[in-house]
N, C-alpha and C positions, 0 to 999 in steps of 0.2 A: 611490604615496604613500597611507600607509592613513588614513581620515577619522577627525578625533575621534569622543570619547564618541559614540553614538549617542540620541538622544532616545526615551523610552520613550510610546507611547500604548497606546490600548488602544481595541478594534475586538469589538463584536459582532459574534459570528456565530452558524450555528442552522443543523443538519442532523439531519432527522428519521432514523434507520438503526436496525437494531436490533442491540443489543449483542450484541459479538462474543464473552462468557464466558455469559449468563442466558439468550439469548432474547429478552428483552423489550425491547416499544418504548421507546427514551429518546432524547431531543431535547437533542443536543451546544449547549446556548445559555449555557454560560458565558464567563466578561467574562475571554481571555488576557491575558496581559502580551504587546504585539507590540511589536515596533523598526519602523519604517514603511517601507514596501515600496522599496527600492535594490538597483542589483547586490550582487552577493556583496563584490567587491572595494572599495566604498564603506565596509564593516562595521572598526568599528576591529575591529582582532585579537583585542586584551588581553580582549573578552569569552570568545573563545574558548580564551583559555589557564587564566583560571580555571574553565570548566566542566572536573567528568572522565568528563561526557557528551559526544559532540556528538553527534543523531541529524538524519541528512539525506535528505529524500524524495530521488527520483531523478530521474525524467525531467520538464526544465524549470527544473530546479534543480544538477543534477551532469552532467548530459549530453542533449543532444539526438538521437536516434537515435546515429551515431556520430561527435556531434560532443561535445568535451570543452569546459565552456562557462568561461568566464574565472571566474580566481580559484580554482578547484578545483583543479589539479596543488599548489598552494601549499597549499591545503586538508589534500590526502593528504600531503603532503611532512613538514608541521608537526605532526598529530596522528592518522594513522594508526590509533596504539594507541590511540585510545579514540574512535575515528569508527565511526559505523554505521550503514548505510541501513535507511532504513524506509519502506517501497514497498508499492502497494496495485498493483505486479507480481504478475500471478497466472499468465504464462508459463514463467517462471523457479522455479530451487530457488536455494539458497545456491549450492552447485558449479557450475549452471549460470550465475549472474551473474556470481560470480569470477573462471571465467574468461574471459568478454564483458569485465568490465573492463578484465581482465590484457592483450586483444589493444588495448584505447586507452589503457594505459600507466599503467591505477591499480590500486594494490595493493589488494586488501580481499580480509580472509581471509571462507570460508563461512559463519562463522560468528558474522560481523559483519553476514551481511545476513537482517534481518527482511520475510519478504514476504505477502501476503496467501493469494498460493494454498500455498506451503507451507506455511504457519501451518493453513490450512484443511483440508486436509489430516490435518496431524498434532491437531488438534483433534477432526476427525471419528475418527479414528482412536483416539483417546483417551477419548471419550464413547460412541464406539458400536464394540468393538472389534468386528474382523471382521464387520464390516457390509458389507451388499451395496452400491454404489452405481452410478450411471450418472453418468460425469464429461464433460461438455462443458468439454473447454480441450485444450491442449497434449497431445504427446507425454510430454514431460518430467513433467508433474503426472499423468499417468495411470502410468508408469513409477512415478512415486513412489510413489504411492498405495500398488501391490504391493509396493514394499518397505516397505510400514508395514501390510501383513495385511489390507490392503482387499480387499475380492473385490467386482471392478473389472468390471462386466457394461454389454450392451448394456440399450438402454430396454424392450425388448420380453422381458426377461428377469427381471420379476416387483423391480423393484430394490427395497430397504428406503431407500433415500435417494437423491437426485439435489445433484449437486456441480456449480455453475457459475461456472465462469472463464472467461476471454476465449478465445475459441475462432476464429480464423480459416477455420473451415471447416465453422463455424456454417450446415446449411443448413434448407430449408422444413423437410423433413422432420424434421429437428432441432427444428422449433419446433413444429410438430405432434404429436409424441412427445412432448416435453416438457411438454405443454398439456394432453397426455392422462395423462402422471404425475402433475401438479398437480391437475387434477379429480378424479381419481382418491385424493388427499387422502395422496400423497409426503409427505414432508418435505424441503423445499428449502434448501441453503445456498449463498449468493453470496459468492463468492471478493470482492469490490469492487465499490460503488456507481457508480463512475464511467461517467457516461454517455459518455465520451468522453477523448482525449488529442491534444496537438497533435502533426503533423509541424516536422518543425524548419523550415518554410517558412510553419507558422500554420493550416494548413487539419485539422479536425479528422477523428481515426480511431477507428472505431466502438472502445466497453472494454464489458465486461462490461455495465456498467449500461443497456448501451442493447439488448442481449439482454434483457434481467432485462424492461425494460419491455414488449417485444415480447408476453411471458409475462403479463405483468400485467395488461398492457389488454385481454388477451382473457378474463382470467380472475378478473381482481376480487382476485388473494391477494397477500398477502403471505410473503417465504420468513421461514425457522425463522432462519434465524441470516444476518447478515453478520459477515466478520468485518476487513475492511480497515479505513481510516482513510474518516471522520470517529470510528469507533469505536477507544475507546485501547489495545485489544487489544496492535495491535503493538508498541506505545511502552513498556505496562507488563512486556511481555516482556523487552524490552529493559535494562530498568532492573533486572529480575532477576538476568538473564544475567550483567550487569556489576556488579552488586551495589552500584546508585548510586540515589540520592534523588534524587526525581523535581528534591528544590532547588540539586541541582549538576549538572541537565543543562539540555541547552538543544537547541530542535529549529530546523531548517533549512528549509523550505518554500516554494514558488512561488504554495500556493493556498489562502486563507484560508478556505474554505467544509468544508476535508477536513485539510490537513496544521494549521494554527491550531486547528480544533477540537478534534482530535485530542490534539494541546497543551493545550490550555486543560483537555478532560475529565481527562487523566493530572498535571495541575497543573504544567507543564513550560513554562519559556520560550519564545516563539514567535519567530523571526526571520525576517520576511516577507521573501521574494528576486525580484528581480526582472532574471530573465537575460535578456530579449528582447530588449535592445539593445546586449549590453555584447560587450566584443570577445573570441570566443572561440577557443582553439587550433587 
C-alpha cells in the first residue's frame, strides 16, 4: 500500500569538502527541500512519476552489499528510463556496476551510473591531459585511467598528481609514499570524503575518507580537489547528460550529511530513505 502525499520539511545540513569543478573550499550549508527520513516503500509514488529525474545513491539506499533492499525492484520496474545512480563508488566504472547490478536482477544501463572515481578520473584526465599520476584504489579505476591517456605510474616514479580512491590494499607503505608525495607538495585528488560505509549487518568498512585522514593528520594538507558527493559534481552531470532541470529531478538518499547536501548544493529535491529496517528481497 503506497502512503499519501508525503510531508515536506526542511533539514540543515553543513559539509566542509572542496568543490569537485574549482578547487576551492565551499561549505555545502544550504536549507534542502527534504521528505522526512522512511523506507523507500512508505514514499507516495505519484512523486516520482512527475520527476523526469530520479537520481539515487547506492549503497544503503538501492542495495546492501548483495542484498536488493525493499521497494527498489518496483523502483527499476516503473522508471528505469530516467533512473540514475549517483554514488560517491570510487571502486566501480559505469560497465563495471552494470553489470554487478545485472547479476541482482536490476537493469541500469552504463551510462546511467554517475560515480565518484570515474568522474575523477575523467576529470583529471580532462584538466591535466596525459598527466602522470599514482592511483591508490581498484584494478578497474587504474585500467581506466589508461584508457583515458593517463600515464598511470608507481609513487616512486616522480608522479605529477596522486589519485585516491578506496583502495583495499591500502598498505603502510602506501601511506608512507604517499605522505612523502604530499610533503613533497603533489597535488592530491580524493575520489570521496567518506570516512566510511556500513556492512549490511551495521558494522562499519573503512572508504576512502578514512585513508585521506590517515594522510592528513600526519601532514597538516588539504588535497586539490574532491570530487564525490557532499559536492554537486555528480548530480550536475547528471542533469546534463539527461538534459533536465535541476526542478524536475528529485534525488534519492540514505545520508543527509553527503547525498542531502549534494541536493540542496545542485538545487534538486532531497528524499531522505531510510532502508535499515524495511523488508528486503
Amino acid at each position: 500500500m503506497l502512503a499519501s502525499r508525503s510531508k515536506v520539511v526542511r533539514v540543515s545540513t553543513q559539509f566542509q569538502a572542496t568543490c569537485g569543478e574549482r578547487g576551492r573550499a565551499h561549505t555545502y550549508d544550504r536549507q534542502p527541500i527534504v521528505d522526512r527520513s522512511r523506507p523507500l516503500t512508505a514514499y507516495d509514488w505519484e512523486l516520482f512519476d512527475n520527476a523526469q529525474l530520479i537520481l539515487a545513491d547506492l549503497d544503503g539506499c538501492l542495495i546492501s552489499g548483495s542484498t536488493v533492499l525493499a521497494g527498489v525492484d518496483e523502483l527499476f520496474a516503473r522508471y528505469r528510463h530516467k533512473l540514475a545512480v549517483v554514488s560517491n563508488n570510487s571502486e566501480d566504472i559505469g560497465v563495471t556496476l552494470s553489470a554487478r547490478l545485472a547479476g541482482l536482477g536490476l537493469a541500469l544501463p552504463a551510462e546511467h551510473a554517475f560515480l565518484a572515481g570515474e568522474r575523477a578520473v575523467r576529470q583529471l584526465a580532462h584538466e591535466k591531459p596525459q598527466t602522470s599520476v599514482v592511483i591508490y584504489g581498484s584494478q578497474t579505476l587504474k585500467q581506466f585511467a589508461v584508457s583515458c591517456d593517463l600515464a598511470v605510474c608507481r609513487a616512486d616514479e616522480n608522479p605529477q598528481h596522486v589519485l585516491l580512491a578506496r583502495d583495499t590494499t591500502f598498505t603502510f607503505t602506501d601511506l608512507a609514499d604517499m605522505m612523502a608525495l604530499v610533503t613533497a607538495g603533489t597535488p592530491v585528488w580524493v575520489t570521496n570524503p567518506d570516512p566510511s560505509h556500513p556492512r549490511p549487518d551495521g558494522v562499519p568498512v573503512p572508504e576512502t575518507g578514512a585513508l585521506w585522514a590517515a594522510v592528513a593528520s600526519a601532514t597538516g594538507t588539504t588535497p586539490e580537489r574532491i570530487i564525490g558527493k557532499p559536492a554537486p559534481l555528480l548530480l550536475t552531470r547528471a542533469l546534463e547528460q539527461f538534459e533536465v532541470s535541476a526542478a524536475d529531478a528529485v534525488m534519492i538518499g540514505d545520508t543527509a550529511a553527503t547525498d542531502g547536501a549534494a541536493a540542496a548544493a545542485a538545487a534538486i529535491r532531497f528524499m531522505h530513505v531510510d532502508q535499515r529496517h524495511s523488508t528486503n528481497r
